[in-house]
N, C-alpha and C positions, 0 to 999 in steps of 0.2 A: 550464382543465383541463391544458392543457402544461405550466403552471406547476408547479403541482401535483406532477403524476408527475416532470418534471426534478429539482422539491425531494426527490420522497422518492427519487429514483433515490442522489440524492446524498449523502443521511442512510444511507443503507441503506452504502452506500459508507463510510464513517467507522468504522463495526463491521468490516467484512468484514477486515481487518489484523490485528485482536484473536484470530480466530480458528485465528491459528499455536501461541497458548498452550501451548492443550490438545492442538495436536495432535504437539507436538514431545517429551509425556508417554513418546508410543509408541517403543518398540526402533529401529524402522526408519527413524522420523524421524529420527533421531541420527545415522545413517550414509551415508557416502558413497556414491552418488550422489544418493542420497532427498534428502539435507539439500542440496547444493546447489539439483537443479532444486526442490526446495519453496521456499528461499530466494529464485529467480530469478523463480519464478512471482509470489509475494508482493510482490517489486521491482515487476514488472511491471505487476499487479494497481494498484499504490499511482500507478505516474506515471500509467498510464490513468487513475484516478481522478481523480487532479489534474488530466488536460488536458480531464476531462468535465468535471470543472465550472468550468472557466476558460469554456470553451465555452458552456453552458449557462450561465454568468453574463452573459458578454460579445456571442456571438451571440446566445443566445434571450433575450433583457432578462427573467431572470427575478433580479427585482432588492429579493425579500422578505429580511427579516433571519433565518429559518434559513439560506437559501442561503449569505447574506453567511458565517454561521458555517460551515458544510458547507466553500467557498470557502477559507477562512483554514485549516482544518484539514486538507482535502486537499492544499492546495497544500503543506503542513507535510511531509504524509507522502510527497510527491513528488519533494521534495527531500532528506527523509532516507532515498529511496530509491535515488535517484542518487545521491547522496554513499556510500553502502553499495556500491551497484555500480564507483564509480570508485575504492574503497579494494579490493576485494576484485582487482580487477583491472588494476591499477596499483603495487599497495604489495607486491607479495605475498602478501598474504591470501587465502584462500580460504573458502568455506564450510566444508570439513572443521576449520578448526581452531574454527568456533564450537559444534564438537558439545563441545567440551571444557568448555563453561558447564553449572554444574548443572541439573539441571531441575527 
């Protein structure tokens, strides 16, 4: 049953990133301050994911092949969420200037 709930914790987890889409349609997505902390949150959201299911792969031996995929895809968006946090906060970047992408 552990297994189980970790798997769908972790599939449930692989959507939940997608759902910046639609929401950066709205006015106040777009601007400063919204668009940062919504970006940071997202970041945030993406490496917890990655380190639950590193977790959940490695401590709880839940060692079925959705996780395996969950596993490789999280750990994707974990990294291209620290890589996004050490550009924006190293390179000069910021979140204000990604409001300038269409939407």
């Amino acid at each position: 049953m552990k297994n189980k709930i970790l798997t769908a914790v972790s599939t449930i987890m692989i959507f939940a990133p997608w759902t910046i889409l639609p929401l950066r349609r709205f006015d106040w997505a777009v601007h400063s301050p919204t668009a940062e902390i919504l970006m940071l949150s997202y970041a945030a959201f993406m490496i917890f994911s990655g380190i639950f299911t590193i977790a959940a792969y490695a401590a709880g031996n839940v060692r079925n092949t959705l996780m395996k995929v969950c596993l490789i895809i999280n750990v994707m968006y974990a990294v291209a969420a620290v890589c996004l946090l050490f550009m924006g906060n190293f390179s000069g970047l910021s979140a204000i200037k990604f409001t300038n992408l269409p939407v």
